[in-house]
N, C-alpha and C positions, 0 to 999 in steps of 0.2 A: 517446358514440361507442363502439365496437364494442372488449368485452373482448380483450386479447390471449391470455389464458383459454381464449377460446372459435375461436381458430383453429387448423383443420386444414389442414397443406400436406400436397401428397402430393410427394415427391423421387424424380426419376426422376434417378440416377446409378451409373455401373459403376465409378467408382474405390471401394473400399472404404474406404480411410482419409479422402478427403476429405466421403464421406456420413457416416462417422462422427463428423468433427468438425461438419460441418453440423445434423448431427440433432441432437447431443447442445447444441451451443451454442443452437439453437431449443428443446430442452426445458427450461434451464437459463430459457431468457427467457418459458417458461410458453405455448410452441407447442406442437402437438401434432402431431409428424410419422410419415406414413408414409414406408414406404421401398421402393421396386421396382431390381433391379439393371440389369435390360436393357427395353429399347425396349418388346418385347410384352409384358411383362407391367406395365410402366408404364402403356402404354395401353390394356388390360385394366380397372387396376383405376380408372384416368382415367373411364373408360364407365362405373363402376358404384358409383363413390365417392363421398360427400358430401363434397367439400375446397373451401377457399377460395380456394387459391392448388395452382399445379401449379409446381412447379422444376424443371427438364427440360434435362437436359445434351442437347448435340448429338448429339454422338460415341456411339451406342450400341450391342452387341450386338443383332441380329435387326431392331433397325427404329430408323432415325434420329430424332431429335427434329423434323428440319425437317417430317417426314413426318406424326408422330404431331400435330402441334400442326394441321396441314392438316388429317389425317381428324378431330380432334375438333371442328373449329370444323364440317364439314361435317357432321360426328354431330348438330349445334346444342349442343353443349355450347361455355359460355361461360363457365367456368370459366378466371378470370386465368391466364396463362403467363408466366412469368419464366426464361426461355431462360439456359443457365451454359454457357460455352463459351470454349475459347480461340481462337476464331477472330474478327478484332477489326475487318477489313474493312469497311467501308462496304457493299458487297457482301453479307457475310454479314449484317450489320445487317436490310437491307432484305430477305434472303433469308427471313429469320427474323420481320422485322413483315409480310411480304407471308403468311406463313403464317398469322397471327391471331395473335404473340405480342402479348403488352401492354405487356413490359418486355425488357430485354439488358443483363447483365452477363459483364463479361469475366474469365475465370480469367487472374492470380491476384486476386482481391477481397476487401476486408476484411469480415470475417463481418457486423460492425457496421451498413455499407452495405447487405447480402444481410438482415438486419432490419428496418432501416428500407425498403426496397423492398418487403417482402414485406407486412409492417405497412398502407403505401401500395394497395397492390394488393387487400388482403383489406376492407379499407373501401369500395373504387371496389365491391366485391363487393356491400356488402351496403346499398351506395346512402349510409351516412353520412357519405360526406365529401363531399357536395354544399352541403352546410352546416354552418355552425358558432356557435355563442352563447354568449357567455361576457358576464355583466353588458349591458352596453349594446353591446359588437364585437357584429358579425353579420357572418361571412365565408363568401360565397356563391363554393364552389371550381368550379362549373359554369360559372359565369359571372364568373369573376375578378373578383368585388367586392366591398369591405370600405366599412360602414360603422361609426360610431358615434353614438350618440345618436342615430341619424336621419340626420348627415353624412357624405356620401362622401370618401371618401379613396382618392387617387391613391397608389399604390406605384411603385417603381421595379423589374423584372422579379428584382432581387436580394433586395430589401427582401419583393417575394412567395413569395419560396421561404422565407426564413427564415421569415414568420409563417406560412406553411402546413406544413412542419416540425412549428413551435411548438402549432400549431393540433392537431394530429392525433395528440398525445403530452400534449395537454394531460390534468389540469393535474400530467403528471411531469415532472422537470428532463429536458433535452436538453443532455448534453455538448456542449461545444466542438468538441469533435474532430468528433461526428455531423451537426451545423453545417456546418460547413468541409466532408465529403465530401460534404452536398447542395448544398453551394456549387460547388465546384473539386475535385470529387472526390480530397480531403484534400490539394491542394497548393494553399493560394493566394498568391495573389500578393506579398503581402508579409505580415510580422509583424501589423500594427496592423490589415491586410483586416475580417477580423472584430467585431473591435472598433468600428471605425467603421460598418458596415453596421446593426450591433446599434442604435448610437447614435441612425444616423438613421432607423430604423423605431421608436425610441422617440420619437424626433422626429413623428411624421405619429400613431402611436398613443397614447401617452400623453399627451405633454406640453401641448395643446388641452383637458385635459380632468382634473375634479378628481382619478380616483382610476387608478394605475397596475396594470395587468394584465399588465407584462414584468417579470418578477424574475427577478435575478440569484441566485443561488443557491451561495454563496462555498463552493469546490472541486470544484463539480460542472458548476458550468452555466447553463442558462436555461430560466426556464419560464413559460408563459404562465397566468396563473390570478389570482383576484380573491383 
């Protein structure tokens, strides 16, 4: 699957300190970002950039984001959009996927989440999270289906998120906490949530079968890997 190494986001934001901790915490995670302050010259360097992912606040100087995400899809650039906005609307939602975005995230968001989304997004990019193999799993993300050894396995739409998570980080640990915000964006439901959800996707993945591919990873987390 696709190094984190090797992705370029372009960040279309006018707040200066919040692009600063956005950039800086994607370079820390080994992203490579550019950075535009206003609208036109976001969508400037959108037209003429090599990025995997585009992060594009709404609210811009000289040209809105709803705007820019419509002229590029019309450009035929297909370059993923992960729309940053405090506008939280159902309304704006739809304003914003009716444009061609791919994803919405709403300010204030945890950087973590704005990772793991963009990670997500830079894959659908470059086609390798259509599938996935790891020993005998074979998880087909196109077509929602995981098998083992040849046997299909039925997930529960909770129990899919987690091993597709898992699947797309493998084989690095995934916090708990990163868990939990692709669950219940970081508030679930009760204390043990997690716990049990982990349980029973060990339940349908490993336990039918001799050799475990979920490991816990005592202080950090969970990761999928033989």
């Amino acid at each position: 699957m696709k190094s984190t190494a090797n992705i370029m986001v372009l960040l279309v934001e006018d707040n200066m300190d919040i692009a600063g901790t956005i950039s800086d915490y994607l370079t820390i995670e080994g992203i490579e970002c550019d950075h535009a302050f206003d609208g036109e010259t976001g969508f400037q360097r959108a037209l003429t950039g090599e990025y995997d992912v585009i992060l594009l606040d709404i609210m811009l100087p000289f040209r809105d984001g709803i705007s820019i995400c419509n002229a590029l899809r019309n450009e035929g650039i297909d370059t993923p959009v992960l729309m940053l906005t405090a506008r939280d609307t159902l309304a704006d939602k739809l304003e914003g996927f009716g444009a061609g975005a791919d994803d919405y995230l709403v300010k204030p968001f945890a950087l973590e989440e704005l990772l793991m989304r963009t990670r997500v997004l830079s894959r659908r990019r470059s086609g390798e999270i259509r599938r996935f193999s790891l020993g005998d799993l074979v998880v087909d993300f196109e077509n929602r289906h995981v098998a083992r050894s040849g046997q299909a396995i039925s997930l529960s739409p909770t129990s899919w998120t987690i091993l597709e998570v898992l699947a797309q980080n493998s084989p690095h640990v995934v916090t708990r906490s990163r868990l939990s915000m692709a669950l219940w964006q970081g508030d679930p439901p009760d204390t043990n949530a997690l716990k049990t959800h982990l349980y029973k996707l060990r339940m349908r993945i490993d336990k039918p079968f001799n050799q475990n591919l979920i490991h816990t990873v005592a202080g950090q987390g969970v990761a999928l890997r033989e």
